[in-house]
BALOBA-259879 format. One line per 10 residues: their letters; for each residue x, y, z of C-alpha. Coordinates in steps of 0.25 Angstrom, whole numbers, m for minus. Layout:
A> X,Y,Z | ...
end
This chain:
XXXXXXXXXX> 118,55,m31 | 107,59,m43 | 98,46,m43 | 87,46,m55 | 76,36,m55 | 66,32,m68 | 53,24,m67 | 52,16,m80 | 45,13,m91 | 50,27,m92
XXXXXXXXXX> 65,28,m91 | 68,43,m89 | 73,48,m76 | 65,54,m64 | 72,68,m56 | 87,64,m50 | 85,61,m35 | 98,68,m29 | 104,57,m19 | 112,58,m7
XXXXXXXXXX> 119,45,m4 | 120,33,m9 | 106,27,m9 | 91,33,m12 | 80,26,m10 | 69,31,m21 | 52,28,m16 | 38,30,m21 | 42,23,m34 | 31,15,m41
XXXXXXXXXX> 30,1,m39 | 33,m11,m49 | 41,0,m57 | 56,0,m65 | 65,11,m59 | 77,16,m67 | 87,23,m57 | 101,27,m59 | 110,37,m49 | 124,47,m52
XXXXXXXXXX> 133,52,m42 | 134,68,m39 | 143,77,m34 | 149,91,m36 | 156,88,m49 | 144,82,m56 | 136,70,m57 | 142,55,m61 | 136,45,m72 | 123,38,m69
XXXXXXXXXX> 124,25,m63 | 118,13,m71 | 102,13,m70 | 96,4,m60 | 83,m2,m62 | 73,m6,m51 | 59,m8,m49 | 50,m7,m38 | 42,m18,m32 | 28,m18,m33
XXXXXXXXXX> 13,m17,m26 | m1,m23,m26 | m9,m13,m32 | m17,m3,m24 | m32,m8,m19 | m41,m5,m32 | m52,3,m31 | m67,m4,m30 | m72,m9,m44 | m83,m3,m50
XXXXXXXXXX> m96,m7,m56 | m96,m5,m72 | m110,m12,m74 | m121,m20,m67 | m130,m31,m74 | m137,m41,m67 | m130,m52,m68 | m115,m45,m68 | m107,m34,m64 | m95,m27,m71
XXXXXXXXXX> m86,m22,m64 | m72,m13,m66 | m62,m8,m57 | m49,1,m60 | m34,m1,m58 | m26,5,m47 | m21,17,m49 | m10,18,m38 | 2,12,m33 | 3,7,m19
XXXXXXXXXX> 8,18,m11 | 19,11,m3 | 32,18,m9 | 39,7,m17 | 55,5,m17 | 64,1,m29 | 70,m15,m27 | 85,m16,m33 | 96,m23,m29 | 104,m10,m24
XXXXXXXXXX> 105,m7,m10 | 90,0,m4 | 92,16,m3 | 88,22,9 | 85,38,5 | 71,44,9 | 70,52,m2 | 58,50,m10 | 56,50,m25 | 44,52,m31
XXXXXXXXXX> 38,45,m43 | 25,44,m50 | 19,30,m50 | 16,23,m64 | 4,16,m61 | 1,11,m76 | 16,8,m76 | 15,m1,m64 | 3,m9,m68 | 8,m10,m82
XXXXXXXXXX> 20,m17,m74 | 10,m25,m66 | m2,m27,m69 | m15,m27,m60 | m26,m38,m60 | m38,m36,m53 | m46,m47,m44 | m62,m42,m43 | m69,m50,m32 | m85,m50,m29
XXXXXXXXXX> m93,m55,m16 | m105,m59,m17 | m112,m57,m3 | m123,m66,m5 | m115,m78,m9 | m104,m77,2 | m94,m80,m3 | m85,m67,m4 | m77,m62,m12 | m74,m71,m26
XXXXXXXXXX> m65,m66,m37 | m73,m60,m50 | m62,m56,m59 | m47,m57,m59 | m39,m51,m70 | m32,m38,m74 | m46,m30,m82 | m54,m21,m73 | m67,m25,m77 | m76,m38,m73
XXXXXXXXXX> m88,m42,m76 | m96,m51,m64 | m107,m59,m69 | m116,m69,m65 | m121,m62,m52 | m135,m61,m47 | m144,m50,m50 | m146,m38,m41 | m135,m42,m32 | m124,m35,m25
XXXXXXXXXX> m109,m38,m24 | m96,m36,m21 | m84,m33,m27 | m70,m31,m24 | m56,m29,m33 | m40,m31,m31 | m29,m29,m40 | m17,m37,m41 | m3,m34,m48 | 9,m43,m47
XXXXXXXXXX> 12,m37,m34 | 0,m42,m26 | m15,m39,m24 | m22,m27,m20 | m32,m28,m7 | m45,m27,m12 | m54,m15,m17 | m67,m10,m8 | m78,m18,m11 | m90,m14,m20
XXXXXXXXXX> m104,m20,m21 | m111,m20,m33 | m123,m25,m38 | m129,m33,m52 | m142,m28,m58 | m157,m32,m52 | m166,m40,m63 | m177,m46,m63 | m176,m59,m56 | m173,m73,m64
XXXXXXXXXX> m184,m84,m66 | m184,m92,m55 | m178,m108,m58 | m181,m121,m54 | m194,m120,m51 | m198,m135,m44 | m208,m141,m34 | m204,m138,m21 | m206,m151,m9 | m209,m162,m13
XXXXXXXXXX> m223,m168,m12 | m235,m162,m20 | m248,m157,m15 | m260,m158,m24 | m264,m142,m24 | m250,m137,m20 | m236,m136,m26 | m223,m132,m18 | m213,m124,m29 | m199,m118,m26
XXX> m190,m112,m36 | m175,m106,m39 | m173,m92,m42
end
């Protein structure tokens, strides 16, 4: 048998695979993708019509861990942070889902993943999370959304913290990035607030003062 195999959006057919028996089992094709495969019988005398074209697709995967996101600018009171898409495809081999019977062959056929193709198909979001040590209170979600650049604001000046990113498709989510600390701006510090008489009882040549900062 001569089986031929396409990936789409593009419909043209791959090398034939030469196929002995009645059943092939086609790995490492990309995941979350449309297949086109069709087969013809061989033997000494020639080679039969093509049987109808089948159409299957592959299930699909979380995406891979994200790298770290990066710092794009520090102010005082804010950092803005970036990050970029994952740029590969789990590695685990991914098998085509039909209704026809499973095949069993150990040959391998290789194909190039379509990365762009596959995150057209499903899109990625993105869940950025920061930790600010000195609250304790861990990790809280910053931003959650398919862009790939955040602002944080309203943090305290000459300050470190932590931040953390996973990407999520329809598939599930990814573990979490390495961690990476960064720091807002040092300034000059604010006025002090609230400033009020401290105890209370006064003294004749003494005042008792206490104030916010």
């Amino acid at each position: 048998f001569t089986l031929v195999i396409c990936c789409m959006p593009d419909p043209e057919f791959f090398e034939p695979i030469q196929v002995f028996g009645r059943s092939y089992k086609i790995n490492q094709l990309s995941p979350s993708t449309e297949y086109l495969i069709r087969v013809a019988a061989v033997n000494q005398y020639g080679q039969s019509s093509w049987s109808p074209i089948l159409s299957a697709s592959t299930s699909g995967s979380p995406p891979e861990i994200p790298l770290p996101p990066f710092l794009i600018q520090a102010d005082v009171h804010s950092l803005t942070l970036g990050w970029h898409p994952p740029t590969t495809i789990n590695p685990e081999q991914y098998h085509l889902h039909h209704h026809h019977h499973r095949h069993h062959h150990s040959h391998i056929y290789d194909q190039i993943n379509s990365s762009s193709y596959i995150n057209h198909l499903n899109p990625i979001t993105y869940t950025l999370e920061m930790d600010d040590q000195t609250m304790g209170h861990g990790f809280v979600t910053v931003f959650d959304g398919t862009g790939t650049e955040h602002c944080v604001d309203n943090l305290r000046r000459n300050t470190r913290y932590r931040f953390r990113l996973a990407a999520t498709n329809v598939d599930g989510r990814s573990r979490w990035s390495e961690t990476i600390t960064l720091a807002t701006l040092p300034d000059h510090p604010s006025p002090p607030r609230n400033l009020r008489i401290y105890g209370s009882f006064l003294q004749p040549t003494r005042l008792a003062l206490t104030w916010d900062t």
